[in-house]
N, C-alpha and C positions, 0 to 999 in steps of 0.2 A: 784398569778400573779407576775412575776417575773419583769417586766420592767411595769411604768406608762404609760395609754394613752399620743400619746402628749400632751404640756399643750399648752393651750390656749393664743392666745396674747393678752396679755390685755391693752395694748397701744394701745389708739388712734389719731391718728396725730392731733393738733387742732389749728386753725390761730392765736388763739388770745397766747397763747403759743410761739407758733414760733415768731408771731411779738415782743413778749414781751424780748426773747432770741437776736434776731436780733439789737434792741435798745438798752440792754445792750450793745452786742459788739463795739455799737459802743460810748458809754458813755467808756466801758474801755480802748478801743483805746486811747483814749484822757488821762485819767485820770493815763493811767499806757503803755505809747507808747512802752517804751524798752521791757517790759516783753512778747510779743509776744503773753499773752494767748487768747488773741480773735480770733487767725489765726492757731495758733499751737498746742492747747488742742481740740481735740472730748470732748464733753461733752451731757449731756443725763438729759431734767428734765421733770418730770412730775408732774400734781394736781390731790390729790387722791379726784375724786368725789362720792356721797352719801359713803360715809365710812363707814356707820351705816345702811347700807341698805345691801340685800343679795347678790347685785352683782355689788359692786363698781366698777368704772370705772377709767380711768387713763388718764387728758389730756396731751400731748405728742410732746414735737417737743427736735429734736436734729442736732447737728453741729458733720458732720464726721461722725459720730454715727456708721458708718457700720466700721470703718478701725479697723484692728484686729494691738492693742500694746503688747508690753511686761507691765505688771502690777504688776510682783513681788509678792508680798503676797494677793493684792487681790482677787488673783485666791483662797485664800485657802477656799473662799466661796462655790467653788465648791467640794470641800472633803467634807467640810460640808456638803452639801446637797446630794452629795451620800452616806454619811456615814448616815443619818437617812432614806434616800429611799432604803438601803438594810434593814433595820430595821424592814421595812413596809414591802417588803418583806419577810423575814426570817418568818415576825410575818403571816403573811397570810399562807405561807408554814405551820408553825406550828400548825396552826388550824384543821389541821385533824389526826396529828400526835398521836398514841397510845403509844410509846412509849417514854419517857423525858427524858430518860437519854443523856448525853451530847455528846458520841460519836456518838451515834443514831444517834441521829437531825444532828448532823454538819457533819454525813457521807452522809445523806439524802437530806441535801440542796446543797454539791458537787455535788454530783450525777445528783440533780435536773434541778443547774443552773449552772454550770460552761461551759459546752458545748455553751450553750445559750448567755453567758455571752461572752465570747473572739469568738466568732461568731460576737457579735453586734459594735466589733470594729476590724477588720477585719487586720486592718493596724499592730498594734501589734504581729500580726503571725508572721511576716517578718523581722520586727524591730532589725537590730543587736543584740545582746545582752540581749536583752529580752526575758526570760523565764516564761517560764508556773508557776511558783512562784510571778510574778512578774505580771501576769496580770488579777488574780481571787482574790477573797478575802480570808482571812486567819479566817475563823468563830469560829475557838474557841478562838483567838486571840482579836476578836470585843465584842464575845456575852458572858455574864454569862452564867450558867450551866444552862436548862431551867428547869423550873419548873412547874409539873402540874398543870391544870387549874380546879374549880370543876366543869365546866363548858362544860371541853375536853378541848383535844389540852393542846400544851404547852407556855408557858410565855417566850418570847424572851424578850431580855434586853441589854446593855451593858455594860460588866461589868466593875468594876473600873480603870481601868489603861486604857481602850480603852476612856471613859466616859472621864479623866483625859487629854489626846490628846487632842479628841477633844477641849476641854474646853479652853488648853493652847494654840492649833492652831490658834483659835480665838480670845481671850480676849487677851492677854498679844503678840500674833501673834508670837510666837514664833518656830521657823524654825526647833530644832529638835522635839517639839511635832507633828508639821506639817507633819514633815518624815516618823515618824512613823503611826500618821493617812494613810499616802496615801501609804506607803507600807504596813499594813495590808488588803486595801479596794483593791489597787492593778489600775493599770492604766488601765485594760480592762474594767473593773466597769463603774469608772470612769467619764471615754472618751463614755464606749456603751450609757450608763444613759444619759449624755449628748445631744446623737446623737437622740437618743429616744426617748426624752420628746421633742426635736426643741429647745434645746437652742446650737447645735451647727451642722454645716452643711457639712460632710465630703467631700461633691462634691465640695464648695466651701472654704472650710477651712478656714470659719468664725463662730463667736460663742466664745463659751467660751471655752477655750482646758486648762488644767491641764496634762501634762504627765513628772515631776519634782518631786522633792523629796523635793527640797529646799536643802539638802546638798549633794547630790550625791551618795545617797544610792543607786539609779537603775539610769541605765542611761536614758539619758534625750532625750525625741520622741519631735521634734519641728517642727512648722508651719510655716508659713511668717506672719513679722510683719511688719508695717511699720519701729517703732522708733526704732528697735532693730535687725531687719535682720531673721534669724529662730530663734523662742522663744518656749521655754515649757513652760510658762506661759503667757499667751495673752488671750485677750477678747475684743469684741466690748463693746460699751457704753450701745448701745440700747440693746440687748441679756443680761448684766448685771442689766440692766435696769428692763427689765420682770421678771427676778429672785426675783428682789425687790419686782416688785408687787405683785408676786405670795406669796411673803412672808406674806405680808400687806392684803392681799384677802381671804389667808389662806384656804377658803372650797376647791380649789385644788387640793392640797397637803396634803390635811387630808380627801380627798374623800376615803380612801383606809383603813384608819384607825379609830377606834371610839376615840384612843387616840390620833390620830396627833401629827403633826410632825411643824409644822409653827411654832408655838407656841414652842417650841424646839429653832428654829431656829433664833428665834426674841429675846427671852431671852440671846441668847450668844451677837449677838450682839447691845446689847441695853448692857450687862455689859462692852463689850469691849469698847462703849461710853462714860460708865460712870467709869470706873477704869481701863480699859487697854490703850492703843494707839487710843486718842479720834484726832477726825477730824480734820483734817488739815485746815478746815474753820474757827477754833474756834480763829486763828492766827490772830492779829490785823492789820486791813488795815488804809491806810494815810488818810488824809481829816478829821480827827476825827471819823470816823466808826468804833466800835471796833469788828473788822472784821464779821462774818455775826451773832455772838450770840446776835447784840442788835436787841431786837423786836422779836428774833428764839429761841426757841428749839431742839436741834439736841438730839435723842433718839435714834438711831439705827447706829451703823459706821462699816465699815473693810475698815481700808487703806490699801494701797502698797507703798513701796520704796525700789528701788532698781537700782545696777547699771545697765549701758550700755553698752555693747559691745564695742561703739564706737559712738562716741568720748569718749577714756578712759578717767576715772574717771567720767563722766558723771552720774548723778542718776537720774533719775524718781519718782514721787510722784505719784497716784492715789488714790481712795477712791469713794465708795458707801454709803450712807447717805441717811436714814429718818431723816425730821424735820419740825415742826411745827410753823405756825405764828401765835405770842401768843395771837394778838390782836382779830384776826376771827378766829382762830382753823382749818385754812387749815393746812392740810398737804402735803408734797412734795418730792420727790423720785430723787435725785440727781446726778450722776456717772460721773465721769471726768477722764483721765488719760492723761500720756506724759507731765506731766509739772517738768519743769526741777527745781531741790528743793533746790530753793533758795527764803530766806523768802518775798523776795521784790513779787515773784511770786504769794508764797502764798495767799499774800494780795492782789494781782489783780484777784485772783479766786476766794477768797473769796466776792471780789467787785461784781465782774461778775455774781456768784451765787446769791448773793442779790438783785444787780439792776435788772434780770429776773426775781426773785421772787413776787417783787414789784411792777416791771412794771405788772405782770401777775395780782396782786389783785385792780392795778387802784391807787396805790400808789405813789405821785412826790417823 
């Protein structure tokens, strides 16, 4: 199968949530009135309930949540995630495959999915400058040479230099590995994977949309954003939101596979937490709070920064964030963007993040 069933939304809107976000706002107002973020960041938080049960659940209130920003690198979660869901397909493709040689298989999966593929993003036919290179994936480019299985079929893989991208895209966030990930997987991928699983909604062009290289290798398909005017890089809170949970849920995204792919996807960024461009919460706020790591564990990160259109020189901060309260062992699913990256900011997001968090566990 070449495109997953939609996924499922696993947020569910919950009072005591929302009241808990609502009280923050208005503690930050006070506490940090210049910095705007309790009126000018969407932000998106959830509590992951039974976690250790088979069908955890996620309670859910958000500020904005639907308005699609420019977010910069946080989009690159999205090549992420369709660089391992072609994986899952390739590997499904190969399972009935007799023969392993490598031109074989990567004549066989053009063949298979490329029609299907720039079909499910329909928009890209039209797109100035964008070519039929530019909008399938590049398979011998992603995948090692496959290799028989004693089983049948063949063994898809990625091989080292595709492996090495991804890796850099995410943990160190770095914009030409990023480049090259999304020109090999290619923006019809991409964008279709997107539209197809319901995290992003072509009639309404919201969701999460990638169609950027980060440096200009293919040019750039943009949507409306608010902070930034047309962006190839933009996303809601809540749509990056569900991404998270699916990640944290995991039966999903590995219904397809016996090897799974969450677990893939949680390991990059849980290193990029712990040794790449860790979370901008970890930045210390005034009152004595040192910013939201006292009492938290932050395990899983991808930020974004980057500039604005306008007002020149202007830049934006974002980030998606798992993390834990150490004392009860909840954990909680965080996404914020549009806040203008200035450290005074930081530390009222970080405020803001925490007094909901707390307020959510019954905490003064």
């Amino acid at each position: 199968m070449l495109f997953p069933d939609p996924f499922p939304d696993l947020l569910t809107r919950d009072a005591g949530m929302a009241a808990a976000l609502t009280a923050a706002q208005a503690l930050t107002a006070t506490a940090f009135p210049a910095a705007g973020v309790h009126v000018n960041c969407p932000l998106s938080v959830a509590a992951v309930q039974n976690p250790t049960g088979t069908s955890p659940s996620f309670a859910y209130a958000g500020f904005r949540d639907t308005e699609m920003h420019f977010s910069g690198s946080l989009l690159k979660m999205a090549a992420m995630l369709a660089g391992f869901e072609l994986r899952q397909s390739a590997a499904d493709f190969a399972t009935s495959a007799g023969d392993c040689t490598g031109s074989v298989v990567f004549t066989g999966l053009q063949s298979a999915f490329d029609t299907d593929i720039v079909a499910s993003a329909p928009r890209f036919r039209t797109e100035p400058g964008i070519t039929q290179p530019m909008r399938v994936p590049k398979y011998p480019t992603i995948f090692d040479t496959p290799q028989a299985l004693a089983s049948g079929g063949c063994l898809m893989a990625f091989n080292p230099a595709f492996t090495a991208h991804m890796q850099g895209m995410i943990v160190p966030s770095d914009n030409n590995q990023a480049s090259a990930t999304i020109q090999a997987l290619g923006y019809s991928w991409i964008n279709g994977l997107l539209a197809r699983a319901g995290l992003f909604d072509p009639n309404t062009n919201q969701g999460i949309w990638l169609a950027g290289t980060f440096t200009g290798a293919f040019p750039a398909v943009r949507v409306p954003s608010v902070n930034d005017g047309p962006s190839a890089q933009a996303t809601t809170t809540i749509d990056m939101t569900r991404l998270l949970a699916l990640l944290i849920e995991g039966a999903t995204l590995d219904a397809r596979s016996v090897d799974g792919i969450a677990g893939d996807m949680r390991d990059l960024l849980a290193e990029a937490q712990s040794v790449g461009d860790a979370s901008f919460l970890t930045t210390g706020a005034r009152q004595g709070i040192d910013g939201l790591g006292a009492g938290f564990t932050l395990t899983h990160s991808k930020i974004g920064l980057g500039p604005l259109n306008s007002p020149a020189g202007s830049t934006v901060a974002s980030e998606a964030t798992v993390l834990s309260h150490d004392a009860s062992g909840q954990q909680f699913l965080v996404c914020w963007q549009n806040l203008l990256n200035l450290n005074d900011r930081h530390n009222a997001m970080a405020f803001l993040v925490r007094r909901t968090l707390l307020n959510f566990l019954g905490i003064p």
